[in-house]
C-alpha positions in Angstrom: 12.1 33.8 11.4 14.6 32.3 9.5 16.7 33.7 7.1 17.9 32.2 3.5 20.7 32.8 1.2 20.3 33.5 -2.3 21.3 29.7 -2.7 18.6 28.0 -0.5 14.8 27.3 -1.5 12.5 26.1 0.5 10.2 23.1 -1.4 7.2 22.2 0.7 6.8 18.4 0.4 2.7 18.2 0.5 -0.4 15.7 -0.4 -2.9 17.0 -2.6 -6.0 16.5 -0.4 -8.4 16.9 -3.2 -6.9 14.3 -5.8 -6.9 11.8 -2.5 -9.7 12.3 -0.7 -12.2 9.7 -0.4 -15.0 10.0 -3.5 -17.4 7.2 -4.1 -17.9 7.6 -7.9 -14.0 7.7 -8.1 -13.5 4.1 -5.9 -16.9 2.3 -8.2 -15.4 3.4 -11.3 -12.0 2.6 -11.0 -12.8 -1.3 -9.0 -15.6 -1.9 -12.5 -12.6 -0.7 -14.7 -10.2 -2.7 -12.9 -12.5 -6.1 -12.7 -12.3 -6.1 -8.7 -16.0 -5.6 -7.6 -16.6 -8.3 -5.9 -12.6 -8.5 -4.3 -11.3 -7.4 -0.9 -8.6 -5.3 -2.4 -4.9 -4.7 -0.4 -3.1 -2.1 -1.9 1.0 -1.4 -1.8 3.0 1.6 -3.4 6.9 1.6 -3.7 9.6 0.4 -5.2 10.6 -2.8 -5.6 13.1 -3.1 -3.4 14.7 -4.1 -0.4 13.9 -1.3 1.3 10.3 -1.9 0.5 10.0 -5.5 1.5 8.0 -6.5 -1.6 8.5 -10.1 -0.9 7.4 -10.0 2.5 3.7 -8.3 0.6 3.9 -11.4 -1.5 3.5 -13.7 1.8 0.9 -11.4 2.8 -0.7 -11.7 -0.3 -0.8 -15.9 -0.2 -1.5 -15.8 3.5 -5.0 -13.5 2.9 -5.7 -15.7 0.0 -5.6 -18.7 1.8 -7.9 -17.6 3.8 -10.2 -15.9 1.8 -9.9 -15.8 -2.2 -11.5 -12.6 -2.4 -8.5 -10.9 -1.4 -6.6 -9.5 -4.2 -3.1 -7.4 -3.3 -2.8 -4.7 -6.0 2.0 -4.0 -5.8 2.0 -0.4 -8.1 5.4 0.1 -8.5 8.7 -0.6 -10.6 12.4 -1.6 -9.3 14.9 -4.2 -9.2 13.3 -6.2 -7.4 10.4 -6.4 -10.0 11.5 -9.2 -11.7 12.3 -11.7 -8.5 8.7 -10.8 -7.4 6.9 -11.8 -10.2 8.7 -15.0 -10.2 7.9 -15.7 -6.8 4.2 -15.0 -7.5 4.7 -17.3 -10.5 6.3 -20.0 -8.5 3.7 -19.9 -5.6 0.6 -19.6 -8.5 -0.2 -16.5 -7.0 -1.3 -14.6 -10.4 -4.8 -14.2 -8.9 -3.9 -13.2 -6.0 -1.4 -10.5 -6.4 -1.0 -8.4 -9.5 1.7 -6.2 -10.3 0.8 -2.8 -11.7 3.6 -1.1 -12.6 4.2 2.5 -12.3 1.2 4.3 -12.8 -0.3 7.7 -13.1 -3.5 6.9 -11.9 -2.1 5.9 -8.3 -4.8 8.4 -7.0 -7.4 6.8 -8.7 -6.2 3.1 -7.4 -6.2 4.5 -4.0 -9.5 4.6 -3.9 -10.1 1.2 -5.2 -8.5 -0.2 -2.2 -9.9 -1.6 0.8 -6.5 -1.5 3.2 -3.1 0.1 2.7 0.3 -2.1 3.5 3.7 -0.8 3.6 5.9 -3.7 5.6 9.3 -1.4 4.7 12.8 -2.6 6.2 12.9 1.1 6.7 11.7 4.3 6.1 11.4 8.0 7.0 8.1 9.8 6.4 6.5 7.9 3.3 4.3 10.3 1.7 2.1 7.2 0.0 1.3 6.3 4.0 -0.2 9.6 4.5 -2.2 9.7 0.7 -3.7 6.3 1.7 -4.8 8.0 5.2 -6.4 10.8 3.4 -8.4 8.3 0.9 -9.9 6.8 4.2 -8.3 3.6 4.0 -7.2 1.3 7.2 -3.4 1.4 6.8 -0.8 -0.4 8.2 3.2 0.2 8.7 5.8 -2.1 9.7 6.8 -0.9 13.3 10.4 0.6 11.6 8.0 3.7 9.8 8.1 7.2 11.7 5.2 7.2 14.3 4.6 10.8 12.4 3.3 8.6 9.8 0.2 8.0 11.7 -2.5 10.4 11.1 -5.6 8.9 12.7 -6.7 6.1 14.4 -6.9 4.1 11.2 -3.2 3.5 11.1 -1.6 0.8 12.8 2.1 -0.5 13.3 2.9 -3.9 12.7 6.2 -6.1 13.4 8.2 -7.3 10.4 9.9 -10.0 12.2 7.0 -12.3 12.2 4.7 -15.0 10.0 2.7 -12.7 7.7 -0.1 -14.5 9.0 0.3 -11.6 11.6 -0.3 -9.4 8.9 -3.2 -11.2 7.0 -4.8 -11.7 10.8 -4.9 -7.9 11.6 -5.7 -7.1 8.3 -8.9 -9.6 7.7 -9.9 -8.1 11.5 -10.5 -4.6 10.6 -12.9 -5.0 7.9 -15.8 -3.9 8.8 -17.6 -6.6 6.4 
C-alpha cells in the first residue's frame, strides 16, 4: 500500500474502450463522410514533429502509392513541423495521396476509418494513440524505438526507422488481408 501526502494525486492515464472499440456503422459512416470507400486507408496521430518523424510518413505515403493508388495516408495532427510537411507533399504531388487533417475531435471516429496504424517516432515512451489504434482492431505498426509495452496483441509489429520506407510500405501492403 502506498501512502500519499496531501500534495500528491494519483491521475490514471486510460483509453476509453468504448469510444475506440471496433463498430462497423462507426468505420462506413465516417470512410462515406470522408470520400475513402473505395481507398486502403493508413492512419498517423501526433504531432508534427521531429519526434514524430512526419517526414519519414510522407515516404511511406509515396512508397504505398507507388505501388498501389488506393492507398491514402490520413496525418491528424498539428505542430511545427506542419508547414514543411505540406510542402513536401506539395513538392512530391502527393495531395492525393496523403492528406493532412489537422487536429481533430473526431480522432475516435477516424480510427475506425483506417485500415493500418503507423507511428515511425524517433522516440517515444508509451504512446497512448498506439494502444487506441490496437483497441479499434487495426494492424499497427511502431518504429523499433516505441516501448515493447506498446504492443498489445499480435497485431502490432516493430519496424526499423533506419531503412527505405519501402520497408514500411512492404510490411504494410503484406498484412492486408485483401
Amino acid at each position: 500500500r502506498v501512502l500519499l501526502g496531501k500534495h500528491f494525486h494519483i491521475m490514471n492515464n486510460a483509453v476509453d474502450v468504448s469510444k475506440f472499440s471496433f463498430d462497423r456503422k462507426v468505420r462506413e459512416r465516417k470512410r462515406e463522410e470522408l470520400g475513402v470507400m473505395d481507398r486502403v486507408v493508413v492512419g498517423q496521430i501526433g504531432a508534427f514533429s521531429y519526434q514524430k518523424n512526419s517526414e519519414y510518413v510522407v515516404d511511406i505515403a509515396e512508397a504505398l502509392h507507388a505501388i498501389d493508388p488506393r492507398f491514402l495516408v490520413l496525418m491528424i495532427g498539428t505542430g511545427n513541423d506542419f508547414e514543411t510537411v505540406r510542402r513536401q507533399i506539395h513538392d512530391r504531388s502527393l495531395e492525393d495521396a496523403v492528406w493532412l487533417l489537422g487536429s481533430r475531435k473526431d480522432v475516435h471516429e477516424l480510427v475506425q476509418a483506417m485500415d493500418v496504424f503507423i507511428l515511425p517516432s524517433r522516440f517515444e515512451g508509451l504512446p497512448i494513440v498506439a494502444i487506441e489504434a490496437q483497441v479499434s482492431g487495426l494492424r499497427t505498426f511502431l518504429s523499433d524505438t516505441i516501448s515493447r509495452e506498446s504492443a498489445l496483441s499480435d497485431r502490432c509489429e516493430f519496424l526499423p526507422i533506419n531503412v527505405l520506407a519501402e520497408k514500411w510500405a512492404e510490411k504494410i501492403i503484406n498484412s492486408l488481408p485483401y
